[in-house]
C-alpha positions as CSV (number, residue, x, y, z in Angstrom):
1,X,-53.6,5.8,5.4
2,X,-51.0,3.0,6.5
3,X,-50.7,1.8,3.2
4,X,-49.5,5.3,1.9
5,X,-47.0,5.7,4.7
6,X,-45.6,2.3,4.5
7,X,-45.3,3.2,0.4
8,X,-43.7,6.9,1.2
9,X,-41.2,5.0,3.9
10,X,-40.3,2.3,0.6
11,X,-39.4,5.0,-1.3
12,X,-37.7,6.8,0.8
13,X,-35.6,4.1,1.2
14,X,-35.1,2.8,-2.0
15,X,-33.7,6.4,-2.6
16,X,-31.4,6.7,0.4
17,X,-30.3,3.1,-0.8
18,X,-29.3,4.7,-4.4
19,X,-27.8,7.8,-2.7
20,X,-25.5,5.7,-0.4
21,X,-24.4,3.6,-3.2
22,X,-23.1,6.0,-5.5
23,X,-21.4,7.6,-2.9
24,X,-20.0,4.6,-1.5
25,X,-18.9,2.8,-4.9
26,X,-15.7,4.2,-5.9
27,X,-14.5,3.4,-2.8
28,X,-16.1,0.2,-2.6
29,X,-14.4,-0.5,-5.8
30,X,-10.8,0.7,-5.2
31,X,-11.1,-2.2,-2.0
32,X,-12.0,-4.8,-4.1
33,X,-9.1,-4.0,-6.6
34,X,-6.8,-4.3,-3.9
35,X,-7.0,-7.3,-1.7
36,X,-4.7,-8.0,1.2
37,X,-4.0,-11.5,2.9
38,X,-5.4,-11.4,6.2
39,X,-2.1,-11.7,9.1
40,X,-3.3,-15.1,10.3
41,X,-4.2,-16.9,6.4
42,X,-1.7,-18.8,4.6
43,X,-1.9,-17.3,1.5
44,X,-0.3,-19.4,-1.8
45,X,0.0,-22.1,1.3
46,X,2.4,-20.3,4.1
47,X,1.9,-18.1,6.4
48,X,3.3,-14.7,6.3
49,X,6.1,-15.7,8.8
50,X,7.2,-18.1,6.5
51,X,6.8,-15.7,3.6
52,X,9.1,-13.3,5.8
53,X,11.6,-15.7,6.5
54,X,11.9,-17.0,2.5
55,X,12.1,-12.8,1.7
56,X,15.1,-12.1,4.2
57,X,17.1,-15.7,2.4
58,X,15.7,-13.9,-1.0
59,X,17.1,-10.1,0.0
60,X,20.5,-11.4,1.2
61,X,21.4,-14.1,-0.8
62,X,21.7,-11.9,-4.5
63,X,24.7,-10.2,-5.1
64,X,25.5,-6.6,-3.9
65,X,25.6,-5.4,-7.8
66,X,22.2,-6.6,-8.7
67,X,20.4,-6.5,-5.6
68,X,16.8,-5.5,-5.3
69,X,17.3,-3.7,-1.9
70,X,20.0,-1.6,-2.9
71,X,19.0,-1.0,-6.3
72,X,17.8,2.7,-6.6
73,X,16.1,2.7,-10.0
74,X,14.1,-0.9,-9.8
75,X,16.2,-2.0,-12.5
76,X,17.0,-5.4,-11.4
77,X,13.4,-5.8,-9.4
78,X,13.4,-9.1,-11.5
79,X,16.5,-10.8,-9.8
80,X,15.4,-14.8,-8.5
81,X,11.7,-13.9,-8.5
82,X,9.9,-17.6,-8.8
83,X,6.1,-19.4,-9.0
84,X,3.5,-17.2,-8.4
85,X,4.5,-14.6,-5.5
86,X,7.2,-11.8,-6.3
87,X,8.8,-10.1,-3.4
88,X,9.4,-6.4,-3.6
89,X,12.6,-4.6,-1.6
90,X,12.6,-2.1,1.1
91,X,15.8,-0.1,1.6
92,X,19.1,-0.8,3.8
93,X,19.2,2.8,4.3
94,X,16.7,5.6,5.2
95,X,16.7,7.7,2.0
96,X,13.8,7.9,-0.1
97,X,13.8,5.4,-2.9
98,X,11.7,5.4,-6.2
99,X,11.6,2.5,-8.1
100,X,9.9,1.3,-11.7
101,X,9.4,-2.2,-11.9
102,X,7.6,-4.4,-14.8
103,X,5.7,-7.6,-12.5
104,X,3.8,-10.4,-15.1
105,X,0.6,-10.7,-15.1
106,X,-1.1,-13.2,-11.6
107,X,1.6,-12.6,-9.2
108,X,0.8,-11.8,-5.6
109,X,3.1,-9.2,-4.0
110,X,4.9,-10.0,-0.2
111,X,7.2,-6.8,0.9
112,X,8.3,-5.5,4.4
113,X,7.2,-2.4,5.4
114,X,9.7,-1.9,8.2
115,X,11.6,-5.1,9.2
116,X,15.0,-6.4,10.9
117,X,16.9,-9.3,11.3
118,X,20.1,-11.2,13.0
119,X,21.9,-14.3,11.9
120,X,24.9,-15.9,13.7
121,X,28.0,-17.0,11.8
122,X,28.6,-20.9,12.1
123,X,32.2,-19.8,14.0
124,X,30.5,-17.1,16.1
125,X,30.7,-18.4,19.9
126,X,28.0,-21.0,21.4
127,X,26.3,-18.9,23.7
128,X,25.4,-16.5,20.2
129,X,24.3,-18.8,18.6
130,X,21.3,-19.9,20.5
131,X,17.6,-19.6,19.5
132,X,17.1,-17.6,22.0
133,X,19.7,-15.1,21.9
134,X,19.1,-15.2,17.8
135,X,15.4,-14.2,18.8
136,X,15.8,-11.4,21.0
137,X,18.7,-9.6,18.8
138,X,16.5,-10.1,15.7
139,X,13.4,-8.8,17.4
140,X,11.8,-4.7,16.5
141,X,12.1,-3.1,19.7
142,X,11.1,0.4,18.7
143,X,7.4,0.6,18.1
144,X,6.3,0.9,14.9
145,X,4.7,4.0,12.8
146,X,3.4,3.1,9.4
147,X,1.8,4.6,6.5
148,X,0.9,2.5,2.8
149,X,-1.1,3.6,0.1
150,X,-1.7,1.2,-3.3
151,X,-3.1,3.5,-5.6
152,X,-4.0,6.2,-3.6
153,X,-5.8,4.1,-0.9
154,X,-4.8,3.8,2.4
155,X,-4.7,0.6,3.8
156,X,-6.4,0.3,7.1
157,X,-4.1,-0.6,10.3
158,X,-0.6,-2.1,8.7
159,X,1.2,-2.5,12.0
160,X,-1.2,-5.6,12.5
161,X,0.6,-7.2,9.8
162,X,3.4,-8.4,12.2
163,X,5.7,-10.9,11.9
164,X,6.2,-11.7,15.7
165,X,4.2,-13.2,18.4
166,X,1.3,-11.5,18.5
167,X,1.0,-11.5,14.6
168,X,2.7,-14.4,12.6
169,X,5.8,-15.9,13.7
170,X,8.6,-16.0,11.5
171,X,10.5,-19.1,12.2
172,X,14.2,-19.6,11.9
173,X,15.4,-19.9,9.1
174,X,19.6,-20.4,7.6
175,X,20.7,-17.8,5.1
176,X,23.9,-19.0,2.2
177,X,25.3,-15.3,1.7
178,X,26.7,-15.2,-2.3
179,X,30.4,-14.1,-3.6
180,X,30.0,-10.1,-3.4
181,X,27.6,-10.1,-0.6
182,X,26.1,-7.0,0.4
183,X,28.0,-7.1,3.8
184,X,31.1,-7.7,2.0
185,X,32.1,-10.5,3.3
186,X,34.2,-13.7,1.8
187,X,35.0,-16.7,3.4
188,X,37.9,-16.6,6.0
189,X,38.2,-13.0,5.1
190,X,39.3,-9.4,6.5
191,X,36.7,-6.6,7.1
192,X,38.0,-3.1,7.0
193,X,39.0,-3.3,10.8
194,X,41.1,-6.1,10.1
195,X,38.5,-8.9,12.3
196,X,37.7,-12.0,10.6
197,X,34.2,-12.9,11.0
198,X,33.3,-15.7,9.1
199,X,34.4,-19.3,8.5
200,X,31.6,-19.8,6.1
201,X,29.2,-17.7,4.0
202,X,26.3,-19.0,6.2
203,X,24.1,-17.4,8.6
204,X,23.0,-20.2,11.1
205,X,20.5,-19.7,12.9
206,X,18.9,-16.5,11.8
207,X,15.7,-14.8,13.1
208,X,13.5,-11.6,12.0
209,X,10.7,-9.6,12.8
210,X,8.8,-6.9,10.9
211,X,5.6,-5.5,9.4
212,X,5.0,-7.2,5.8
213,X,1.9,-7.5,2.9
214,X,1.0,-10.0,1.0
215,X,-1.3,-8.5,-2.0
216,X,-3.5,-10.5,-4.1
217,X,-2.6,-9.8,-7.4
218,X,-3.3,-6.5,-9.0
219,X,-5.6,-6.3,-12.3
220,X,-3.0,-5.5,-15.5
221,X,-2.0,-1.9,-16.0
222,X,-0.1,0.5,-13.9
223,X,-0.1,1.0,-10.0
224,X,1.8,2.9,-7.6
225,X,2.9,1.5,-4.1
226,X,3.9,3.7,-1.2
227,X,4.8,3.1,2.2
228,X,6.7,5.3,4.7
229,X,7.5,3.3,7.9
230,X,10.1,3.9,11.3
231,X,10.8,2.0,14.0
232,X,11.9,-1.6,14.8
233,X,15.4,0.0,15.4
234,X,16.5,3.5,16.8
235,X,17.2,5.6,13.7
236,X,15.4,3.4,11.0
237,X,13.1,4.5,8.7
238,X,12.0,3.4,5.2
239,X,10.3,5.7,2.4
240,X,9.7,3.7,-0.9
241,X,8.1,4.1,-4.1
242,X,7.1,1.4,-6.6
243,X,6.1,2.7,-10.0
244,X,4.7,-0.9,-11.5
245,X,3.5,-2.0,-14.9
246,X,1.6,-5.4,-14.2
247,X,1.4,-7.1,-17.7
């Protein structure tokens, strides 16, 4: 009689087994697809403070006319990508941007979700110029709400991808703004009040903070990115679509 039970109970197990994997498998699947670094690895050998810091000198050093963040079609997506990570762009603004990008084949994927930053001109005055002055002004100090999808799944908790103390801290870092910056700006010049602001097309020390991914590189095809994010300022928000062709 214990024999049969104990053979009823291996069934019956073996079953619910079955039953749980086939429901559990597309899911299952569509995680292992899409692999994010973890907030406190090192992925492709930095952490993701460093891969913030290398994505603000990335997003402000290309010219206004072919730059990535203000591009609204994902035309020029390509624009000083290098080695084996590409960066993707957020927005300046707060409208809703749609982009279609081509990405090769085995390149991992860093982009801010919601993110800020501050950098002091070399002829700014001393006491602007210090770390921690730098540090406070480029801090997020509106809390974060976030929402990503990669393919239609969600990914679990993105305001623990953080790029200040409690996540990854970004260090400081210098940014050379190009001719046809997209603040405008030229050396020694005027801005439309009439101030001159910079001796130099250098921002010395700067500082950031945000919410960023670092994805593992997505199997070839097409995918579709998604993230909706506010915070970090008053008044910010980011809503942007990546329409991608990995190949």
């Amino acid at each position: 009689m214990e024999q049969k039970c104990l053979q009823k109970l291996l069934v019956l197990t073996v079953l619910v087994m079955a039953l749980v994997g086939l429901n559990a498998h597309p899911a299952v699947a569509k995680d292992d697809d899409i692999v994010i670094a973890p907030i406190s690895s090192t992925p492709e050998g930095q952490t993701y403070g460093r891969w913030a810091a290398e994505w603000w000198q990335w997003a402000e050093g290309i010219p206004a006319d072919v730059n990535p963040v203000t591009d609204t079609t994902g035309e020029h997506c390509a624009q000083r990508q290098v080695d084996n990570v590409w960066f993707l762009a957020g927005s300046f603004g707060s409208d809703p941007v749609v982009r279609t990008c081509e990405i090769p084949s085995g390149k991992s994927l860093f982009f801010p979700l919601i993110n800020t930053s501050y950098g002091a001109f070399l002829n700014d005055p001393p006491a602007t110029r210090t770390e921690e002055f730098v540090r406070e002004k480029g801090s997020c100090h509106k809390p974060a709400q976030i929402s990503v999808q990669i393919d239609g799944f969600t990914i679990p908790s993105p305001t623990g991808f953080f790029t200040g103390p409690s996540g990854s801290q970004s260090p400081f870092f210098n940014v050379q703004l190009p001719p046809h910056n997209v603040f405008g700006l030229v050396p020694g010049g005027l801005t439309s009040h009439g101030k001159k602001v910079a001796s130099e097309l250098v921002l010395s020390p700067s500082a950031e903070q945000g919410y960023y991914l670092f994805v593992r590189p997505l199997s070839p095809g097409t995918h579709t990115i998604r993230w909706t994010a506010s915070g970090c300022e008053a008044g910010f928000s980011q809503d942007i679509t990546y329409h991608l062709t990995v190949a």
